[in-house]
N, C-alpha and C positions, 0 to 999 in steps of 0.2 A: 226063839219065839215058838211057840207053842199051834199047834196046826188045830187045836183040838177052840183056843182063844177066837180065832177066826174063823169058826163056824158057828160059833155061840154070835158072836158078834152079826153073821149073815143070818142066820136063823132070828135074831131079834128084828133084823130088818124086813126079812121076808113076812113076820107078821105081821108086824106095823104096815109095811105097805097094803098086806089086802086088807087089814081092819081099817085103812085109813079108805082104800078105795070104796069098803061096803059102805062106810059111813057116810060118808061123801052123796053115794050114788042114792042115800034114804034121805038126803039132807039135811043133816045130820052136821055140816062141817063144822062146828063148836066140838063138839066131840072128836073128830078127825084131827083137828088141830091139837088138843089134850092129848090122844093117844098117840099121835107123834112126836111130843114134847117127852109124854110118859117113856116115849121108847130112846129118846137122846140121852135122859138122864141114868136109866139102866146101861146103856153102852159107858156112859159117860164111865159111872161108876166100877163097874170094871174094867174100865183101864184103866183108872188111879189107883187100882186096889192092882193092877199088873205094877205100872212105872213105882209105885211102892216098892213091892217085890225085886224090880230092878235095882233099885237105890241098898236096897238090903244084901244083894249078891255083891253089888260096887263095892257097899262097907266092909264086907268080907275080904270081898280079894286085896285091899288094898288097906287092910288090919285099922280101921279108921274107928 
């Protein structure tokens, strides 16, 4: 696993949480609620573009 994956992943988090707090605190939470949704589906997406990756080294090693 990649060290470089889990900051990317913490660093999306750390935005969303304060874009979700300002929005929130303007009242705003429709939008807090999207931009925390927006930020699940970025994480989301790279990790299926990692576990990808995984299944592609698997195939490798195992001549498949």
């Amino acid at each position: 696993m990649n060290v470089e994956l889990i900051f990317q992943i913490a660093g999306v988090g750390i935005v969303v949480a304060v874009l979700n707090q300002l929005l929130i605190r303007s009242g705003r939470e429709e939008q807090a609620l999207l931009t925390t949704i927006a930020g699940l589906i970025v994480v989301f997406y790279v990790l299926t573009r990692e576990i990808g990756n995984l299944f592609e080294a698997i195939k490798q090693i195992f001549n498949l």
